[in-house]
N, C-alpha and C positions, 0 to 999 in steps of 0.2 A: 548553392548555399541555402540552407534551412535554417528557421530559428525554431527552437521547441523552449517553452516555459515552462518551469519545474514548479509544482505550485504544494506548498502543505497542505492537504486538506482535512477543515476539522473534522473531530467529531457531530454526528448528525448534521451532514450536509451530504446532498445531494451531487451526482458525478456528473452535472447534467447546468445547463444553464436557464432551464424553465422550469417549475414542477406542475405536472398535469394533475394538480389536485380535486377532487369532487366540490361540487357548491357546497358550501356551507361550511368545509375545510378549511384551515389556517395552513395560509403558502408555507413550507420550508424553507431553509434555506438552501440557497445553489451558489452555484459558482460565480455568478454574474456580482454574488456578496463581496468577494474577496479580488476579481481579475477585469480588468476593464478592456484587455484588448480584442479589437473586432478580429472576427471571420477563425477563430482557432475552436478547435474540439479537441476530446479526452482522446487520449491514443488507451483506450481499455477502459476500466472504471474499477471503481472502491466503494462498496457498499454503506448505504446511509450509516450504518453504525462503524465503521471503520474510520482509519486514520491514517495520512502520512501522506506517501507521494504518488500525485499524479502529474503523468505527462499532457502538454496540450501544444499542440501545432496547429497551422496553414496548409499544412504537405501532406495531402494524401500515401502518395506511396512513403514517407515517414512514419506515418499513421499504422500503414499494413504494417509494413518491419516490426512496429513495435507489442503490437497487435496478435496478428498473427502467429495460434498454438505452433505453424512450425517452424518460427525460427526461433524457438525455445528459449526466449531472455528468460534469465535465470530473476527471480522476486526474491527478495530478502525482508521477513516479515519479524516485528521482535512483537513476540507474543506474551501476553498474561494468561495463564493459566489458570483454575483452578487447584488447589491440593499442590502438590511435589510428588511430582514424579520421578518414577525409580528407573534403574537404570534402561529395565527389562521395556519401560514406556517408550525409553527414546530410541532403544535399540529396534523397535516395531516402527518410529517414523521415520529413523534412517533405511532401514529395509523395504519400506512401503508398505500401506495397510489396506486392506479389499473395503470399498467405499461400494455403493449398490450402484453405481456405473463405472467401476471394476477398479483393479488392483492402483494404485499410483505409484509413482515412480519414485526412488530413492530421495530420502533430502538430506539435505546438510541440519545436523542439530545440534546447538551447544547452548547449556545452558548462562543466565547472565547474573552477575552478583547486584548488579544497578544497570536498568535500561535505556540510563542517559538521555531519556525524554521529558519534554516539561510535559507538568500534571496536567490530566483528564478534566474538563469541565463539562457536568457537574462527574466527580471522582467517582471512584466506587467505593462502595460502603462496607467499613471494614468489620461491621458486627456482623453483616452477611457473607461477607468471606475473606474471615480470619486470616487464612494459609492460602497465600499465590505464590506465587514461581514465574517469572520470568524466562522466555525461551526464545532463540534465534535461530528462526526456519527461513533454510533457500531452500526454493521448486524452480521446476524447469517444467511447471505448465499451471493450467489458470482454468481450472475448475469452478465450478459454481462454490461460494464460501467454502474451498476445499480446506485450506486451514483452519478455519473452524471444524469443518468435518473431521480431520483427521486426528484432532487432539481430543476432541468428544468420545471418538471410536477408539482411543488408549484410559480412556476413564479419565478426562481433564479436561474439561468443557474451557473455552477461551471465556477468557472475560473483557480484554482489551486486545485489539488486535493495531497494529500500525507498521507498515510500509514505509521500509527505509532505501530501498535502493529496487532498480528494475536495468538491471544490465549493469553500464556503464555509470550511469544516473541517479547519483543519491542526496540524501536531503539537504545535508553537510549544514548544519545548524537553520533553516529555514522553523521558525515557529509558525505554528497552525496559523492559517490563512495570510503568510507571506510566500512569495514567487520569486523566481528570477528568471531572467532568461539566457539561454546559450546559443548561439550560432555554429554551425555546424559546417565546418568546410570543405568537408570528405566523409565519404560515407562510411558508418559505424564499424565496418568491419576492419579500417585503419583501427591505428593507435594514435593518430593525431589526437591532440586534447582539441575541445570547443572554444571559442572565446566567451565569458562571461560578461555581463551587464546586469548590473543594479536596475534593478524594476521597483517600481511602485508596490508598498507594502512588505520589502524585503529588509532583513535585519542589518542594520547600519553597526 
């Protein structure tokens, strides 16, 4: 039996619970902001400028599973884009696009009419970009900012990127820097559901 904590993580925060910042720098924020429980790490990580869900455990070989490029958990990211993209955009991210450490793998793309997230603080600025588009991309691997890369390399730079689910595991109404946690009674490759528990900072 393992417990993993689902946690939203905000915008510009760190995937990490210390930041090794230089003298004279202003600490970030981490994780240690939003989750109080000892002895658990990131199963992977989400970029300072990114959003949404990270997993964090106690269990190492939970950690690998979740972790590890190969057992492929599938990421589901709902992306802002620059512009509106044409068909011929999406049909190069469902195909895969040659990134300079090589081709990637097909993804899942649909576009979204409302991305059902609460607002970015501080937002993005709508005099600087008038026209976004909303997009929902699964990957079945975890590249360096590969979603960013590959919507840049169709001409649509991301603007707002957040993480909605990683496998099994998704945010299901968790607002930035609320958690919960799940226990886990059988290992993922079941269909058993987790048992859930209301954690500290999760929405009531």
């Amino acid at each position: 039996m393992s417990a993993i904590y689902l946690l939203h993580k905000p915008y510009r925060m760190l995937s990490q619970f210390t930041d090794r910042c230089s003298e004279g720098e202003a600490p970030r924020a981490t994780l240690a902001d939003v989750i109080d429980v000892p002895g658990v790490y990131a199963a992977g990580r989400l970029d300072y400028d990114s959003e949404g869900l990270l997993l964090l455990t106690d269990d190492g070989s939970l950690i690998h599973r979740i972790s590890d490029p190969r057992h492929k958990q599938p990421k589901t990211y709902r992306v802002q884009v620059e512009g509106e993209p044409d068909e011929a955009a999406l049909a190069a991210l469902r195909k895969g696009v040659a990134l300079k450490d090589g081709r990637t793998r097909p993804a899942k793309v649909r576009r979204l009419a409302d991305a059902g997230l609460p607002p970015r603080r501080p937002p993005l600025d709508p005099k600087r970009h008038p026209l976004t588009t909303w997009l929902e991309l699964t990957i079945s691997e975890g590249r360096n900012r590969q979603v960013r890369r590959m919507t840049a390399h169709v001409g649509h730079p991301t603007l707002r990127l957040v993480r909605v689910a990683i496998g099994p595991w998704r945010l299901d109404g968790l607002m930035p820097g609320q958690w919960r946690k799940e226990t886990l009674h059988a290992p993922r490759s079941t269909t058993r559901r987790p048992t859930r528990h209301k954690g500290r900072g999760e929405q009531r």
